[in-house]
C-alpha positions as CSV (number, residue, x, y, z in Angstrom):
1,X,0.0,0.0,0.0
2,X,1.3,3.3,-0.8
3,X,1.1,6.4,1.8
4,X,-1.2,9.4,1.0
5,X,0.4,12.2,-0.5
6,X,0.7,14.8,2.1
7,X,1.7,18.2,2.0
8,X,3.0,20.4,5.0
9,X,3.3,23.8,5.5
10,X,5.7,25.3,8.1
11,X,4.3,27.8,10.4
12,X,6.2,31.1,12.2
13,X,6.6,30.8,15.6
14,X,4.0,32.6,17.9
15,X,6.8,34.7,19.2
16,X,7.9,35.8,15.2
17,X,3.6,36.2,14.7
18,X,3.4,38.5,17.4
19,X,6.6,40.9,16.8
20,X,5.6,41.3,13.2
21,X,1.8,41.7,13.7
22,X,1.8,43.4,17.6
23,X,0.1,45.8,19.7
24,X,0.2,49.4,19.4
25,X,0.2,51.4,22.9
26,X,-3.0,52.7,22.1
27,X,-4.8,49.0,21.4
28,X,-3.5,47.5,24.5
29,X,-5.4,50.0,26.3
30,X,-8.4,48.8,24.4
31,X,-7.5,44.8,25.5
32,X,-7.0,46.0,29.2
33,X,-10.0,48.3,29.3
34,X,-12.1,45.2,27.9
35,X,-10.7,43.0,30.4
36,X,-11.6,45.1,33.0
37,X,-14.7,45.5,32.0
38,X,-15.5,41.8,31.5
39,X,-14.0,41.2,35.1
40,X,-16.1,43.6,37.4
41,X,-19.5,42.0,35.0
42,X,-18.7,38.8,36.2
43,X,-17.9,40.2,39.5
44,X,-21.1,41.9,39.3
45,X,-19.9,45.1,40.1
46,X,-20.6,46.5,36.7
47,X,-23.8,48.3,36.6
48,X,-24.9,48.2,33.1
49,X,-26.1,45.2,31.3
50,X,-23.2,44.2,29.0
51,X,-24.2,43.0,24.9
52,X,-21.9,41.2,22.7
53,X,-22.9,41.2,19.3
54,X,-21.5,38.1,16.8
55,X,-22.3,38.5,13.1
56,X,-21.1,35.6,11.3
57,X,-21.6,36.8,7.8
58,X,-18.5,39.5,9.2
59,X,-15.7,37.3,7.6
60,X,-13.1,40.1,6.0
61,X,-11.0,42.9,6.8
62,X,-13.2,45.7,5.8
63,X,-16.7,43.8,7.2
64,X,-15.1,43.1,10.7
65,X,-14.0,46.8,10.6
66,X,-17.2,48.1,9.7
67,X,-19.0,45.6,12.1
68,X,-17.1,46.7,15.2
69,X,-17.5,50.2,13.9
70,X,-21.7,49.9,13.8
71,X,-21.4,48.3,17.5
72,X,-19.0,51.2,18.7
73,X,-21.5,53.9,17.6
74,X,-24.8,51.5,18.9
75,X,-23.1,51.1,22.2
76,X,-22.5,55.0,22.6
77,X,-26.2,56.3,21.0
78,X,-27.9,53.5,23.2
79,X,-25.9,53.6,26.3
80,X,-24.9,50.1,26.8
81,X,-21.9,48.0,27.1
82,X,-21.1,46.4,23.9
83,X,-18.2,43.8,22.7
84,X,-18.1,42.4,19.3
85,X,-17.5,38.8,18.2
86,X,-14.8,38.3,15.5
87,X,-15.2,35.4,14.0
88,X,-11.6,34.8,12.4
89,X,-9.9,32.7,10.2
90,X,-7.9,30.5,12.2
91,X,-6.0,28.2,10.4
92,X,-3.7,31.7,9.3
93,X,-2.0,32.7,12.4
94,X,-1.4,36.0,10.6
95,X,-5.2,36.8,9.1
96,X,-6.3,35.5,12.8
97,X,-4.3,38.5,14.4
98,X,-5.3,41.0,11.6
99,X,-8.8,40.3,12.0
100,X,-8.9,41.2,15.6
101,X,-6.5,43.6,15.6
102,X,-8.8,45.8,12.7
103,X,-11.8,44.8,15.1
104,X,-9.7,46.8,18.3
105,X,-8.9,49.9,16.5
106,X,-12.5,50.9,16.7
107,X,-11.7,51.0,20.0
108,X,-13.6,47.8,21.8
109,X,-12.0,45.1,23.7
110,X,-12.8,41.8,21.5
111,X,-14.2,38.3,22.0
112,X,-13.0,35.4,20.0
113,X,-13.4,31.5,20.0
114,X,-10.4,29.9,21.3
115,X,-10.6,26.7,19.8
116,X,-7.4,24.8,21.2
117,X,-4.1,25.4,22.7
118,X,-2.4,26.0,19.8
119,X,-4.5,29.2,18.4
120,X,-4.5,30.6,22.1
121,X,-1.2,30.9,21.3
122,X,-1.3,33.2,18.6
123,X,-4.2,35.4,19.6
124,X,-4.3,35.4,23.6
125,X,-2.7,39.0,24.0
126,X,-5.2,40.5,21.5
127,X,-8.7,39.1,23.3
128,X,-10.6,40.6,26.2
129,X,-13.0,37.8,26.4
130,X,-12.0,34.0,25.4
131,X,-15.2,32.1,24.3
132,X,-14.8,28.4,24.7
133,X,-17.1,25.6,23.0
134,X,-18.3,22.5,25.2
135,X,-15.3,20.4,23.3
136,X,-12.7,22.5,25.7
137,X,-13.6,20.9,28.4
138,X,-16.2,18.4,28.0
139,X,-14.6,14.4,28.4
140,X,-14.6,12.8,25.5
141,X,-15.8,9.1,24.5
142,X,-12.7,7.2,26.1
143,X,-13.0,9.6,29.3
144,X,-10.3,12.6,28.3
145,X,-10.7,15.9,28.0
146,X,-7.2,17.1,26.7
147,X,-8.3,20.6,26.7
148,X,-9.4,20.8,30.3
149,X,-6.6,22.6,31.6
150,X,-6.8,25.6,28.8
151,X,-9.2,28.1,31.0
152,X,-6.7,28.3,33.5
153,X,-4.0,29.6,31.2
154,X,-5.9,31.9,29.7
155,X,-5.1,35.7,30.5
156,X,-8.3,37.1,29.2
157,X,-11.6,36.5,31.6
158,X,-13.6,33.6,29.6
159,X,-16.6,32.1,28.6
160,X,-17.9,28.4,28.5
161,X,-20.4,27.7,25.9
162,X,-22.8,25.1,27.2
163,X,-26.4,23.8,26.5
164,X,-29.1,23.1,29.5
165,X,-28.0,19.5,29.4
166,X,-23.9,20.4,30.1
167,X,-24.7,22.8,32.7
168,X,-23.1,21.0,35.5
169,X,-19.9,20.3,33.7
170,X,-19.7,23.5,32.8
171,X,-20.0,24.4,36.0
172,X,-17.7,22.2,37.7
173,X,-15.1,23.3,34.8
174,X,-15.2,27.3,36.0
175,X,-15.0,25.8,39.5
176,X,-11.9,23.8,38.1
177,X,-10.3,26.8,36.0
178,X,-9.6,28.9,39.3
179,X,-6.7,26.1,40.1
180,X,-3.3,25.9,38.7
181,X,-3.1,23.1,35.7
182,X,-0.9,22.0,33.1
183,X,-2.0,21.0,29.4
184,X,-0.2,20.2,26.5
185,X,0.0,23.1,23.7
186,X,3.4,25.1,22.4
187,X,5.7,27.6,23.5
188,X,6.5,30.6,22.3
189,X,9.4,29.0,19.8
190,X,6.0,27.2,18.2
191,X,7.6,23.7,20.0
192,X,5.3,21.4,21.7
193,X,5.4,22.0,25.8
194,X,3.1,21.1,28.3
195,X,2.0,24.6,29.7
196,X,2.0,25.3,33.4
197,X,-1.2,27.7,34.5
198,X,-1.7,29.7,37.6
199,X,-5.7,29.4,37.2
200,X,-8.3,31.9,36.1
201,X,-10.8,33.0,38.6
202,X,-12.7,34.8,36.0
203,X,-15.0,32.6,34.0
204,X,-18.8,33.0,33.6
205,X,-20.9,30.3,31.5
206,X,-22.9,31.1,28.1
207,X,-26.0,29.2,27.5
208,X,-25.8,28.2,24.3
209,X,-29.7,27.2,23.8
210,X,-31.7,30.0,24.8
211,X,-34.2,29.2,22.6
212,X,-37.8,30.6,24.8
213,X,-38.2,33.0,27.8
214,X,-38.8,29.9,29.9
215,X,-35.3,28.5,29.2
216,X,-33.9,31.7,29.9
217,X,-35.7,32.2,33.3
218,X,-34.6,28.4,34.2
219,X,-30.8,28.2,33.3
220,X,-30.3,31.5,34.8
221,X,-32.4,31.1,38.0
222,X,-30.6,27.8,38.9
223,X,-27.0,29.2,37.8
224,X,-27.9,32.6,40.0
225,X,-28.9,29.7,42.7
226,X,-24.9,28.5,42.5
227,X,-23.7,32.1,42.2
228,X,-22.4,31.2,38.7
229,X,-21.8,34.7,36.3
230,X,-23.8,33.8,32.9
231,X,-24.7,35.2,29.3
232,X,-27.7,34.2,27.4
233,X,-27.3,33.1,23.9
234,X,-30.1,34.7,21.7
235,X,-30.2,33.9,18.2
236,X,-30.7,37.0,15.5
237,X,-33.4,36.2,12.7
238,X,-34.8,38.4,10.5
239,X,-38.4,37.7,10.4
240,X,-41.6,39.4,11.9
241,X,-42.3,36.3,14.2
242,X,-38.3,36.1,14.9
243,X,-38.4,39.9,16.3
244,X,-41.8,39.0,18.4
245,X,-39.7,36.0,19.6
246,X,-36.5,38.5,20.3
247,X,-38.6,40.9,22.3
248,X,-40.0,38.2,24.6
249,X,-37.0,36.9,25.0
250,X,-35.0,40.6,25.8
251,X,-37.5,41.0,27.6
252,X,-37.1,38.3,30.1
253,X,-32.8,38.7,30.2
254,X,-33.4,42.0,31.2
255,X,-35.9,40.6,33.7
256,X,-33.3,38.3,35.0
257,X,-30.3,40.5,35.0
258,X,-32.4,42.7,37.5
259,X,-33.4,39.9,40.1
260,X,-29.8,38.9,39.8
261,X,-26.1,40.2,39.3
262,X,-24.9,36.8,38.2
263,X,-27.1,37.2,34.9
264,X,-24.5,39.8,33.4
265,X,-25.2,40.6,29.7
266,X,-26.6,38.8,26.5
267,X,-24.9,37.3,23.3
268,X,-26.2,38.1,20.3
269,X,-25.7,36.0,17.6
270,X,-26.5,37.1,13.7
271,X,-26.1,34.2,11.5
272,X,-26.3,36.8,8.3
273,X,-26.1,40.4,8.2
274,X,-29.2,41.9,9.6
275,X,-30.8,45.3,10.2
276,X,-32.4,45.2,13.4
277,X,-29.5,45.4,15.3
278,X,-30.3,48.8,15.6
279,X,-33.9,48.0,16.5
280,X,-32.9,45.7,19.0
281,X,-30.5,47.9,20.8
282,X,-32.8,50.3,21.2
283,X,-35.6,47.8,22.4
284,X,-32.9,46.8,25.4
285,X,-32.6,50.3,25.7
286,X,-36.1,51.6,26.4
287,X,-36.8,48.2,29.0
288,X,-33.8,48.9,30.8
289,X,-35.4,52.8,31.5
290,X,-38.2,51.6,32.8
């Protein structure tokens, strides 16, 4: 049998990736101020209710630009904490570092997926949130979960993405993330290390399947019971009976974030481009007033 035909292609060093592509003076103040931010929201010592905004169909330079510029200018006319999502390309270490670096010059702190060790690598000094899907820390079929350790070395404040039904993993993995760890990823020379963590004692949980007022009010109510800091996850549509749907469902974060300071802000997600985010940021607007 003959071998498959592979082809390789070397990759720069996170240390060479980050001289050539770093931080201005100006745009680390932007990272620090959005860390701060995140950590006194999950602290609930942040007053306002805090949006992030993640538009999917924002895949480019000059959309991701424009995209952070719309949520700058929304956040400002409406009066609420905003943070964008950049979705980024990240299998180019150098595109995954222009993306959010354009996305910070308008002057918000940015949330990105870290997928695995080996991106958080790359991008880690350039995020004021770290989102994190259920395979970061979730075991997998033989037991494992390789990636367990990875919220603990994180220097941002971070986010686990988790359904109704993961809930108590999730939980038990912010617990865990507070504690020092050790996973395997790379150094800055881009060679394979096990990484040694001092934990991370800011984590909150996203609920991934916030799909009616009713699942909202539950999650949150029995995460508030644990004292666990939470986002909802709302999906954007764009028709009429979506919006009705949106309301209700504003509606009730709003609702919870009021009974309780571990309920901290709202994720929403725009699977295309979409007009209402105006709309909708003046809807969370006008029920905060009252």
């Amino acid at each position: 049998m003959s071998a498959q035909a592979q082809t390789t292609t070397r990759l720069d060093s996170p240390r060479v990736v980050r001289n050539q592509l770093s931080l201005n003076n100006e745009s680390e103040e932007v990272v620090l101020a959005g860390r701060a931010l995140m950590q006194r929201a999950i602290s609930g010592q942040e007053d306002g209710l805090l949006v992030m905004v993640g538009q999917q169909a924002a895949n480019d330079m000059v959309s991701v630009r424009e995209f952070s510029k719309v949520l700058q200018r929304l956040g400002a006319t409406y009066e609420l904490q905003c943070v964008p999502m950049v979705f980024y390309p990240q299998l180019d270490v150098y595109a995954s570092r222009r993306f959010l670096l354009e996305a910070i010059k308008a002057g918000l702190g940015v949330c990105a997926e870290v997928s695995n060790a080996f991106i958080h690598s790359y991008v880690d000094d350039l995020l004021s949130i770290a989102l994190l899907r259920d395979h970061a820390y979730l075991e997998d079929e033989d037991g494992d979960a390789p990636n367990s350790g990875l919220a603990s070395g994180i220097s941002a404040p971070f986010g686990l993405e988790s359904t109704r039904r993961e809930l108590k993993s999730a939980i038990r993995a912010v617990n865990e993330s507070g504690l020092a760890s050790t996973f395997y990823g790379i150094n800055g020379d881009g060679r394979s290390a096990l990484l040694n963590t001092g934990g991370n004692n800011h984590g909150f949980i996203m609920v991934s399947d916030a799909a009616n007022p009713i699942t909202v009010r539950r999650a949150s109510a029995f995460l508030s019971g644990l004292k666990i800091p939470h986002m909802a996850k709302i999906q954007v549509g764009d028709s009429e009976q979506d919006l009705t749907s949106l309301e209700m469902l504003l509606r009730t974060s709003v609702s919870m974030w009021r009974e309780s300071k571990n309920m901290f802000g709202v994720y929403l997600y725009c699977a295309s481009e979409t007009d209402l985010l105006d709309y909708l940021f003046r809807y969370l607007h006008e029920e905060l007033a009252k």
